[in-house]
C-alpha positions in Angstrom: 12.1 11.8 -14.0 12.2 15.5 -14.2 15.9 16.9 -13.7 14.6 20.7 -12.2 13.3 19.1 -8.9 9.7 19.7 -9.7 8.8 16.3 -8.5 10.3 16.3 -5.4 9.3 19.5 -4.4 5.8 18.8 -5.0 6.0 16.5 -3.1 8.8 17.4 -0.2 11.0 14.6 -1.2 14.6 15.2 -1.4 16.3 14.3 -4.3 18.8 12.4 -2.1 16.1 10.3 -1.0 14.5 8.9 -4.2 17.9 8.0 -4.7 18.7 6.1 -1.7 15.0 4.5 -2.4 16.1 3.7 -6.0 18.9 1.7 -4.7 17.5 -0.1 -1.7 14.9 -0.9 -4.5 17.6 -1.9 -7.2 19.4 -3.9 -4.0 17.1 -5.9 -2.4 14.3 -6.3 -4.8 10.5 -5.8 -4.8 9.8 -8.6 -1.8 11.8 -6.7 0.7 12.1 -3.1 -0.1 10.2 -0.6 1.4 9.0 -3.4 4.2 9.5 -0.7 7.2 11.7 -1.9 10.3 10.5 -5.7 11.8 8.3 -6.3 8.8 8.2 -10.0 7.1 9.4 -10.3 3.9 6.3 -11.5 2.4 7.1 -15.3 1.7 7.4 -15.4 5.9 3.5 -14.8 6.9 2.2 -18.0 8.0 -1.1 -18.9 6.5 -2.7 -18.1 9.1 -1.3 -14.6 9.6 -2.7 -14.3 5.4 -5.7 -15.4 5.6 -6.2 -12.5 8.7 -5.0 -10.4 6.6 -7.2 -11.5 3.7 -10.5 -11.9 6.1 -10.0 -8.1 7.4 -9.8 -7.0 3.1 -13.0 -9.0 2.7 -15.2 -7.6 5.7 -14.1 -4.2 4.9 -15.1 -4.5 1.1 -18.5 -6.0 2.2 -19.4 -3.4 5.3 -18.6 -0.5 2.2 -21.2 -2.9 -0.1 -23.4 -3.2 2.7 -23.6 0.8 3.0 -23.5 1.3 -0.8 -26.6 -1.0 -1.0 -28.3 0.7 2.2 -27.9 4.5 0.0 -29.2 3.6 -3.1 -32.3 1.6 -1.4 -33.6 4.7 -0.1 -32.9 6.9 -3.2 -35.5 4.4 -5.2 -39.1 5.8 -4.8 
């Protein structure tokens, strides 16, 4: 990471911040870092709050196919 603040700057971080981030990270792990106030941890979703999550991906990647396949139909002569 760059020591001149170039980084955080760009990008209106304060260094004092990617450092409390870097411990919270180094603290409590992938799983539960960064969740946001009242998130799950990730091993607490129920199955059923998954596979909403996993039906919303799925209908979103297949209304963007379903547009994609409407464009290039009327492009061909």
């Amino acid at each position: 990471m760059p020591r001149d603040g170039s980084l955080t700057h760009s990008q209106n971080v304060y260094i004092s911040q990617l450092h409390k981030w870097q411990l919270q990270l180094k603290t409590k792990g992938t799983e539960s870092a960064f969740r946001g106030p009242g998130a799950k941890p990730l091993a607490e979703y129920s199955e059923v709050e998954r596979l909403k999550r996993e039906l919303k991906l799925v209908t979103e990647e297949r209304d963007i196919l379903k547009k994609a396949a409407a464009y290039f139909a009327r492009e061909l002569p």
